[in-house]
LOZA-194027 format. One record per atom (N, C-alpha, C): x, y, z; residue number from 1; chain. Coordinates in nm, 2 decimals, m for minus. Atoms other than C-alpha are relative to their C-alpha. Example, Ala and Ser with C-alpha at 12.3 -4.5 7.8 and 13.67 -1.06 7.14 Angstrom:
      c1      c2      c3  lolo  nufi
    0.09   m0.12    0.00     1     A
    1.23   m0.45    0.78     1     A
    0.09    0.12    0.00     1     A
   m0.09   m0.11    0.00     2     A
    1.37   m0.11    0.71     2     A
   m0.08    0.11    0.08     2     A
END
This chain:
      c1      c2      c3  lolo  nufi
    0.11    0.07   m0.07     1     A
    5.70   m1.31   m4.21     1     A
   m0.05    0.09    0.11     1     A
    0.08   m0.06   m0.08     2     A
    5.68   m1.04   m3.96     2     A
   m0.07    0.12   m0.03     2     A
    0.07   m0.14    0.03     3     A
    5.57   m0.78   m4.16     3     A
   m0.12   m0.03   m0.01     3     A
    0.12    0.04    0.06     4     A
    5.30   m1.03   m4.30     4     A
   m0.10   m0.02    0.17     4     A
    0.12   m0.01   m0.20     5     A
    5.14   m1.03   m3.87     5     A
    0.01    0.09    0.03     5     A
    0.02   m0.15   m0.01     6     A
    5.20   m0.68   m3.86     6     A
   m0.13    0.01   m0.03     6     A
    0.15   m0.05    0.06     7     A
    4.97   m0.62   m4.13     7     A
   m0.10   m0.06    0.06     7     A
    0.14    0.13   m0.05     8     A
    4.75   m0.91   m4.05     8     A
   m0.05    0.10    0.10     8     A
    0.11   m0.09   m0.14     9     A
    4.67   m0.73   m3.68     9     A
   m0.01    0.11    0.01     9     A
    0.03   m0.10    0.02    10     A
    4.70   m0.43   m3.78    10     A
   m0.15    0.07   m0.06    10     A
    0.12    0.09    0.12    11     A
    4.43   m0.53   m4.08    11     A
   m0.15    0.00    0.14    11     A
    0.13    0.05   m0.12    12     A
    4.20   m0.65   m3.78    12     A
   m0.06    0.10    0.09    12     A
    0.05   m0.02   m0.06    13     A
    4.22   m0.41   m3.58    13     A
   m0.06    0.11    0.00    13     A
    0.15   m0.13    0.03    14     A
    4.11   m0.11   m3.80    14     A
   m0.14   m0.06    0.00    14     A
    0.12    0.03    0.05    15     A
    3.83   m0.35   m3.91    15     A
   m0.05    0.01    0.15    15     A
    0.12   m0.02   m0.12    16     A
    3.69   m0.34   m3.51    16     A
    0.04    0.15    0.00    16     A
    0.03   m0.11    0.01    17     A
    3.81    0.02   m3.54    17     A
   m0.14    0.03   m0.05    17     A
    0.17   m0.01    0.10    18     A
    3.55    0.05   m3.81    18     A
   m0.16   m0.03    0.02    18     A
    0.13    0.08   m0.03    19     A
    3.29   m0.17   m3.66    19     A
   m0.02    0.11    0.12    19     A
    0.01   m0.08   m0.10    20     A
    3.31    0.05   m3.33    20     A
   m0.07    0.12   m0.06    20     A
    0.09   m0.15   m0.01    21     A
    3.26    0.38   m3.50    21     A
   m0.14   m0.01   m0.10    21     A
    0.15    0.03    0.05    22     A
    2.95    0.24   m3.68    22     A
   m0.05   m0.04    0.08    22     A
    0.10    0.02   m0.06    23     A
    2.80    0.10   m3.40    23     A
   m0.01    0.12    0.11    23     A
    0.05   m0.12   m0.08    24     A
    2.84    0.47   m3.20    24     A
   m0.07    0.09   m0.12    24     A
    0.06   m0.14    0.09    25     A
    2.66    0.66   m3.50    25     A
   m0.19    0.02    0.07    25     A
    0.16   m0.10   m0.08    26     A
    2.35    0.88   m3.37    26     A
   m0.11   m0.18   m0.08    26     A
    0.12    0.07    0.06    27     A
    1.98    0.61   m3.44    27     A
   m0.07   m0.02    0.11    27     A
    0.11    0.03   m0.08    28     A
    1.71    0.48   m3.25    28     A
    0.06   m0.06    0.12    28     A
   m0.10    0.09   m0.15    29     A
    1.82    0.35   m2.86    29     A
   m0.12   m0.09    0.01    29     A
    0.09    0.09    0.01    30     A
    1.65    0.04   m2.87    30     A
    0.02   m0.06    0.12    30     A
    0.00    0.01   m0.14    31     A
    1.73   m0.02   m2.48    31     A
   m0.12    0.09    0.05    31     A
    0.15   m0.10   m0.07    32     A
    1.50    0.29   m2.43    32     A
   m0.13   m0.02   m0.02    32     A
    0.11    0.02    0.03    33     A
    1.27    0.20   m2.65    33     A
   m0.09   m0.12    0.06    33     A
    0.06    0.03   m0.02    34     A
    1.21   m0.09   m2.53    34     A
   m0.03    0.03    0.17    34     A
    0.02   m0.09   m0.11    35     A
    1.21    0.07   m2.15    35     A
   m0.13    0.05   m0.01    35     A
    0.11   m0.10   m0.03    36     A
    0.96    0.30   m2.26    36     A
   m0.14   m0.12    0.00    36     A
    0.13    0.08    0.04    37     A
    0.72    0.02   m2.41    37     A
    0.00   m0.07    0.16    37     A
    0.06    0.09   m0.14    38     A
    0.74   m0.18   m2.05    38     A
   m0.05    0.11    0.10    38     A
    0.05   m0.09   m0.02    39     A
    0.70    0.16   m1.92    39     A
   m0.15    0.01    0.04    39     A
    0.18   m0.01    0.08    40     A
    0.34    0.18   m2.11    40     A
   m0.08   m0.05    0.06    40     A
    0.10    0.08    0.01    41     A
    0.22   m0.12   m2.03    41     A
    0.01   m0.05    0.20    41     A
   m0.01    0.03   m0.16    42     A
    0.31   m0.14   m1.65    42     A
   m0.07    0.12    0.08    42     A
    0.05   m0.07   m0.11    43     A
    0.03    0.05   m1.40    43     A
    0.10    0.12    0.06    43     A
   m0.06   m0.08   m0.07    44     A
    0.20    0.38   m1.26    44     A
   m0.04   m0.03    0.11    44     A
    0.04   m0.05   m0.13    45     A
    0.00    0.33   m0.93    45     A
   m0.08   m0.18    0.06    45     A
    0.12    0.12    0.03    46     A
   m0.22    0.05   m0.77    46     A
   m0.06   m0.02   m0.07    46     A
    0.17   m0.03    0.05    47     A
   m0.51   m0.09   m0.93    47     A
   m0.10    0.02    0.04    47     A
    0.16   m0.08   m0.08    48     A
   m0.81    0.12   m0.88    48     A
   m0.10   m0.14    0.08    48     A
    0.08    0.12   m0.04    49     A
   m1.03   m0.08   m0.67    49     A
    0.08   m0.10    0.12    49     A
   m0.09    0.11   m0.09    50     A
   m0.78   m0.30   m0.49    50     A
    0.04    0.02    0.12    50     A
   m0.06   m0.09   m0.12    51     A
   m0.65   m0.31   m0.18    51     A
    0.13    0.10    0.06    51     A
   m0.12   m0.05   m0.04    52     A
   m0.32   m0.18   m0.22    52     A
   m0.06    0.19   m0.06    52     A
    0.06   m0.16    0.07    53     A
   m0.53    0.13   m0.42    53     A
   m0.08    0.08    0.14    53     A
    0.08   m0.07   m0.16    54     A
   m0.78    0.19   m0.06    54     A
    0.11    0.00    0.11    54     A
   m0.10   m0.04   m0.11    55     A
   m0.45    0.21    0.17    55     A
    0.09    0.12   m0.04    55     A
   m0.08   m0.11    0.06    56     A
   m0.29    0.42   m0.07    56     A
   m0.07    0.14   m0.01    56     A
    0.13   m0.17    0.01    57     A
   m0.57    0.68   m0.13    57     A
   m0.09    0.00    0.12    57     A
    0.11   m0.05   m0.07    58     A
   m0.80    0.64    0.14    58     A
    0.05   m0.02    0.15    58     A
   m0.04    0.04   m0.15    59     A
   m0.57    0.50    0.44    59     A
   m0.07   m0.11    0.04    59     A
    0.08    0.16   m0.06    60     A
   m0.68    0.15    0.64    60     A
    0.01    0.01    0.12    60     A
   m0.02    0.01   m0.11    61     A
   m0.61    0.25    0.94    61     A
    0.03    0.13    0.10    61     A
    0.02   m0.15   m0.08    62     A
   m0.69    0.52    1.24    62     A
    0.04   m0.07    0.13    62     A
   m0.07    0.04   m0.21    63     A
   m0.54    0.54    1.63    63     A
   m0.08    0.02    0.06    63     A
    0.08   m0.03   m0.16    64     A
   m0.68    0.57    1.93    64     A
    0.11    0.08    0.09    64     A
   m0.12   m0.08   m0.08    65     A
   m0.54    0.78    2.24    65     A
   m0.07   m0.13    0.14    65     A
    0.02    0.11   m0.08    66     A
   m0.48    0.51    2.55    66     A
   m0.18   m0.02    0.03    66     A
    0.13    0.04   m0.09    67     A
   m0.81    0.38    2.69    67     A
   m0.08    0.09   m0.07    67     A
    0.11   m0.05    0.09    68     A
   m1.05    0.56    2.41    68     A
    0.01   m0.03   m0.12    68     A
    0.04    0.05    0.15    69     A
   m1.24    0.50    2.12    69     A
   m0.08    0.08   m0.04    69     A
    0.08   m0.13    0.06    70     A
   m1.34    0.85    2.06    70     A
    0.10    0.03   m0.12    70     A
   m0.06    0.05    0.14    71     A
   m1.21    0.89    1.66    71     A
    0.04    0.19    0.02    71     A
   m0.03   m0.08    0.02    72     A
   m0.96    1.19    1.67    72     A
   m0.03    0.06   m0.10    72     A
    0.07   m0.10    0.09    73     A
   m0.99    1.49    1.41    73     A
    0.08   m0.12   m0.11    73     A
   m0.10    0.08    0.09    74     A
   m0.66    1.24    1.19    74     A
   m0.11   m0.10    0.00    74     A
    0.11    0.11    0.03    75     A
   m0.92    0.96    1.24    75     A
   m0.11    0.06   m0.10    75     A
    0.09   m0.03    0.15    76     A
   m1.21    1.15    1.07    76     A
    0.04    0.05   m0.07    76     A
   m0.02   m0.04    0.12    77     A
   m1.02    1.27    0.83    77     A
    0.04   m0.13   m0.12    77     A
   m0.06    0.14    0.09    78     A
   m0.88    0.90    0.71    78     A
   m0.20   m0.06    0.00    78     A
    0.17    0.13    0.06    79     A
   m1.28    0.73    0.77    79     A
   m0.05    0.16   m0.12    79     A
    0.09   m0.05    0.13    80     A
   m1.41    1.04    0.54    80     A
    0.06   m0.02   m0.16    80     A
   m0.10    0.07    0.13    81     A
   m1.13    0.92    0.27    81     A
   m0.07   m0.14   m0.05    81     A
    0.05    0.12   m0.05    82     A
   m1.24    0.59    0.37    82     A
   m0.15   m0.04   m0.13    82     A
    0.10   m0.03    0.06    83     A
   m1.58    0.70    0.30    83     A
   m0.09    0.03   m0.16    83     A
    0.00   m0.04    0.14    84     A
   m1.52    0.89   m0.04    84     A
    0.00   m0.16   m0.12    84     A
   m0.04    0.13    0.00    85     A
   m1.33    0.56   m0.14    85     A
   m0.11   m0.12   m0.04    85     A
    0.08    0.13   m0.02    86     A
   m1.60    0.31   m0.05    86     A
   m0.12    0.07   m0.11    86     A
    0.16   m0.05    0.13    87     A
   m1.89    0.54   m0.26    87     A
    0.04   m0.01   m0.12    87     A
   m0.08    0.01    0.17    88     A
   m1.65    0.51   m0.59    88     A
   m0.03   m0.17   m0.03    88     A
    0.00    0.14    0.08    89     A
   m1.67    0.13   m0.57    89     A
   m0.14   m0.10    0.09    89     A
    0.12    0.05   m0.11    90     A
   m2.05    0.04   m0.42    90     A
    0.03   m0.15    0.04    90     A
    0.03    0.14    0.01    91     A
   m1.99   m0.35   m0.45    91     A
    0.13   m0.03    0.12    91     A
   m0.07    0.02   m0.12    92     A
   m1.71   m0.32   m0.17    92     A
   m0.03   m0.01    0.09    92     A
    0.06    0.08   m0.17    93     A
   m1.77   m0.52    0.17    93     A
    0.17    0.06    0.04    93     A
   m0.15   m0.03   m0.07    94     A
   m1.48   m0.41    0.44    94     A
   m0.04   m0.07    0.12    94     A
   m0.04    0.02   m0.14    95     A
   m1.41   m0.53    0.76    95     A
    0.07    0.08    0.11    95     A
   m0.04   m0.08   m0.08    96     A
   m1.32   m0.31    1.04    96     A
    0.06   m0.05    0.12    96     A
   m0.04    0.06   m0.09    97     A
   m1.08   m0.46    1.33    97     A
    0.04    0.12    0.10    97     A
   m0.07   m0.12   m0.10    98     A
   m1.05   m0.27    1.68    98     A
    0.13   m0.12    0.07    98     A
   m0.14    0.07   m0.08    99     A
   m0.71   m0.34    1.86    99     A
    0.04    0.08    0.09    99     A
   m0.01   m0.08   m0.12   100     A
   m0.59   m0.24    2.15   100     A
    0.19   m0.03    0.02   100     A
   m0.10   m0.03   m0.04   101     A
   m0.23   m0.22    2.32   101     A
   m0.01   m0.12    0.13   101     A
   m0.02    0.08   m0.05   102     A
   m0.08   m0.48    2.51   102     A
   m0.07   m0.03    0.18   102     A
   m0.04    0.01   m0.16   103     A
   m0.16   m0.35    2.87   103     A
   m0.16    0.01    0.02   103     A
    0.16    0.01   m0.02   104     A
   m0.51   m0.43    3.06   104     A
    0.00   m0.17   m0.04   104     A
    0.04    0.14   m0.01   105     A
   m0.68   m0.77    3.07   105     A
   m0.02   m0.04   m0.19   105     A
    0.08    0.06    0.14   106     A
   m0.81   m0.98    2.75   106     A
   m0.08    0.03    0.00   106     A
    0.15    0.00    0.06   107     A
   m1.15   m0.94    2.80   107     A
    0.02    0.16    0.01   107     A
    0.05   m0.15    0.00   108     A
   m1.15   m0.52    2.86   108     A
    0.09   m0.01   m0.14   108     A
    0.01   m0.02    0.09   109     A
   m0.95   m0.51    2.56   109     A
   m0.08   m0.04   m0.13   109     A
    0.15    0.02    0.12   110     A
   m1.16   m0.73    2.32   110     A
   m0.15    0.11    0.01   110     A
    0.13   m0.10    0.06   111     A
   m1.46   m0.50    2.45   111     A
    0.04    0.16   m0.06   111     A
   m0.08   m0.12    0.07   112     A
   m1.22   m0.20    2.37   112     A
    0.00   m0.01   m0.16   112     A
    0.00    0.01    0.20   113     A
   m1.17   m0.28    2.02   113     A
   m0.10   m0.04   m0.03   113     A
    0.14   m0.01    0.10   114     A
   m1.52   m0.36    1.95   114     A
   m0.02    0.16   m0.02   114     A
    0.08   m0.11    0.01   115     A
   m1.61   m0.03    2.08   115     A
    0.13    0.10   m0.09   115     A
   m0.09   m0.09    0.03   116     A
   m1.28    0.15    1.88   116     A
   m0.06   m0.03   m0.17   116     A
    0.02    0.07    0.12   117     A
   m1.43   m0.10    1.53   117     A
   m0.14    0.08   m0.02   117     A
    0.15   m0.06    0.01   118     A
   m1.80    0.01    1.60   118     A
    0.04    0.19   m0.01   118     A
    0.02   m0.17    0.02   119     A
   m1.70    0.41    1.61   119     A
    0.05    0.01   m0.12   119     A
   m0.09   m0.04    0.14   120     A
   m1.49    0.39    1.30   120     A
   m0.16   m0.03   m0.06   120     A
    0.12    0.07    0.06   121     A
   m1.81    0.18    1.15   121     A
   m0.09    0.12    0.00   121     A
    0.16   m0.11   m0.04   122     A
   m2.10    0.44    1.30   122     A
    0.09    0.14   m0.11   122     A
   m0.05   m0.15    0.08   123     A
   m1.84    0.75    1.13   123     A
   m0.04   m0.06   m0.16   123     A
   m0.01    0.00    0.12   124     A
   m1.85    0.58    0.82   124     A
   m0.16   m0.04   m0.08   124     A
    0.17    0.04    0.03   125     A
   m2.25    0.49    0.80   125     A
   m0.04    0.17   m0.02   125     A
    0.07   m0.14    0.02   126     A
   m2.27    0.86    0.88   126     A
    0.04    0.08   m0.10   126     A
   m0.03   m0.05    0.11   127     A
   m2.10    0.94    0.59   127     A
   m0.05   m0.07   m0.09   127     A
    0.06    0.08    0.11   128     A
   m2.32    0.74    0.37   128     A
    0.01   m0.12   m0.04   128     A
   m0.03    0.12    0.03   129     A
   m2.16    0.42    0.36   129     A
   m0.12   m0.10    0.04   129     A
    0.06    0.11   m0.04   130     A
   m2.40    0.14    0.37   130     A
    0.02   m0.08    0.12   130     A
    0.00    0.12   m0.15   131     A
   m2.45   m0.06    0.71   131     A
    0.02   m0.13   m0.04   131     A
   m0.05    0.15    0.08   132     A
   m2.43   m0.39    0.52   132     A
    0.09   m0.06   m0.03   132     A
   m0.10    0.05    0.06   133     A
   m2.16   m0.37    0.36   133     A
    0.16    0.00    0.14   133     A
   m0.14   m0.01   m0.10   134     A
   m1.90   m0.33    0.69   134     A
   m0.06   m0.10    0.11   134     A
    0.00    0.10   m0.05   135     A
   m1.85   m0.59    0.90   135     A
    0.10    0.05    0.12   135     A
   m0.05    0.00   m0.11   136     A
   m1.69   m0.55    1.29   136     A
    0.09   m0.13    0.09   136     A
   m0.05    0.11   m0.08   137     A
   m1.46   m0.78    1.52   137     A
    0.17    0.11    0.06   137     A
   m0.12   m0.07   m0.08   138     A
   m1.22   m0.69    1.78   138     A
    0.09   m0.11    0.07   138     A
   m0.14    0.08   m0.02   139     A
   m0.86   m0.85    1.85   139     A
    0.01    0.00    0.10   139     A
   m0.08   m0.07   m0.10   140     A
   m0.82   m0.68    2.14   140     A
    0.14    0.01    0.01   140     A
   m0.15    0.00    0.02   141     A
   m0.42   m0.70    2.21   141     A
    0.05   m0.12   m0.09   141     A
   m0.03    0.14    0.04   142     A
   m0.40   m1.04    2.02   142     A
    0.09    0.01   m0.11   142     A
   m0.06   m0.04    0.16   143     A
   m0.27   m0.87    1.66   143     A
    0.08    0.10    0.02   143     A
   m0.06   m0.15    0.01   144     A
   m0.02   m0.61    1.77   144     A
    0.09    0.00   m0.09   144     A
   m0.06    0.01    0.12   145     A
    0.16   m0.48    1.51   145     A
    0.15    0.06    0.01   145     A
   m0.13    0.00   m0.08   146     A
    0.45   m0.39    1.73   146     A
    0.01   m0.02    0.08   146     A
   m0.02    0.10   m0.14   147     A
    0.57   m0.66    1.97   147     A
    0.03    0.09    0.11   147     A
   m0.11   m0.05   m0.14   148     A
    0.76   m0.44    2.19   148     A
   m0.12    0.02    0.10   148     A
    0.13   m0.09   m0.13   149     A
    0.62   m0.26    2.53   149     A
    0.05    0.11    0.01   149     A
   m0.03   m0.17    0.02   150     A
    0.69    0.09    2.43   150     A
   m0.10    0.10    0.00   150     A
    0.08   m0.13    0.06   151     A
    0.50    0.41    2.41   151     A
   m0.03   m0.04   m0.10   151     A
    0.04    0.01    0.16   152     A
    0.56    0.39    2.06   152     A
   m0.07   m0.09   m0.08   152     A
    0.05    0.15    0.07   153     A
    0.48    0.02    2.01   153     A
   m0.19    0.05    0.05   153     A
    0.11    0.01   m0.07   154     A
    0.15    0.10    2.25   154     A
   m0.08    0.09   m0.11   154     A
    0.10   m0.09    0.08   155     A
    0.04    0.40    2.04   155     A
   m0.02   m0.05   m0.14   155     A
    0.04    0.07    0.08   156     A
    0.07    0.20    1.73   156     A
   m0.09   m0.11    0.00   156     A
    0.09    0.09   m0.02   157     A
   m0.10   m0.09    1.85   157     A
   m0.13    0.05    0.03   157     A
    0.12   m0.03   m0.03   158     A
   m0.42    0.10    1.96   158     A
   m0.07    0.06   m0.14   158     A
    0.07   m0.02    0.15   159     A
   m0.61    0.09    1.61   159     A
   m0.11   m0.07   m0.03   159     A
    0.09    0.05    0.09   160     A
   m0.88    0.02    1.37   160     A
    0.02    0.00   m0.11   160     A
   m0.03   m0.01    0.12   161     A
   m0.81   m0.08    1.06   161     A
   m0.09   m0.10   m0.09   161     A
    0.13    0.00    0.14   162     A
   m0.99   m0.14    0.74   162     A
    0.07   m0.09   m0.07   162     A
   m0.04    0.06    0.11   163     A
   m0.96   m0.40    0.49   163     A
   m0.11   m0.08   m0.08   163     A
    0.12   m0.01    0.10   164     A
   m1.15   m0.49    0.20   164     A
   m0.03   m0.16    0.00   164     A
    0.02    0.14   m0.01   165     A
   m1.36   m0.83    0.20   165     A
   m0.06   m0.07   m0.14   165     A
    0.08    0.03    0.11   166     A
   m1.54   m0.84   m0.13   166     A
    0.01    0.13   m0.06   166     A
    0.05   m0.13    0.08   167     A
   m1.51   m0.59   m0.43   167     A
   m0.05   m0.09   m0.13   167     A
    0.10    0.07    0.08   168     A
   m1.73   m0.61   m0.73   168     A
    0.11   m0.01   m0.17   168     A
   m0.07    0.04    0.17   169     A
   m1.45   m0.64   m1.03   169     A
   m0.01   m0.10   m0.06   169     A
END
């Protein structure tokens, strides 16, 4: 009787021997394959047009240096992106927000960040953008985008940034 469970498991367990080395023989990797097909069919990048596509290629956002809203050389280089950007997709409205840094009153910064929204604005009319299509408003310190009261937080908070209001897809 013990010979007969010998065999028996012995019996068994060539047969998953067997089954093992047929399911390692070389053929098609149908994990990859299907990898590649979601691969295919999934966008490498934003989609053109969108907003995550105009932060990614054109930037949304330029600094200021304390208490000015004169647009560094890094600023006109992000509004002529900006610029390029907005001529590829005519039917795009933006909005332009100036912001300022915590320190100073309410009202000088709201007129601060108009006048940091209106220079981004005027750079990008003068690069051809339509006057129509951009739209102004200033937060002043109201939207900082880091609470703290640091340098660091300060020179981040002093911005204008871009974001799209209407595109024509």
């Amino acid at each position: 009787m013990a010979i007969k469970a010998v065999l028996k498991y012995a019996g068994a367990a060539g047969m998953l021997a067997l089954l093992a080395a047929c399911a390692s023989t070389a053929g098609p990797d149908v994990n990859a394959a299907s990898n590649d097909t979601t691969a295919a069919t999934q966008p490498a990048g934003p989609t053109p047009g969108s907003e995550a596509d105009f932060e990614q290629n054109a930037g949304h956002r330029v600094f200021f240096a304390y208490d000015q809203y004169t647009l560094t050389p890094q600023a006109q280089a992000t509004l002529a992106r900006q610029a390029a950007w907005l001529k590829q997709y005519p039917d795009t409205k933006i909005l332009i927000a100036g912001n300022c840094d915590e320190r100073g009153t309410r009202e000088y910064n709201l007129a601060l960040g108009a006048r940091r929204a209106e220079a981004a604005r005027a750079y990008l009319v003068n690069m051809g953008v339509d006057a129509s299509r951009i739209t102004t408003v200033s937060y002043g310190k109201e939207r900082p985008l880091d609470p703290r009261s640091t340098e660091e937080a300060w020179a981040v908070n002093r911005n204008a940034t871009t974001t799209l209001r209407t595109t024509g897809s």
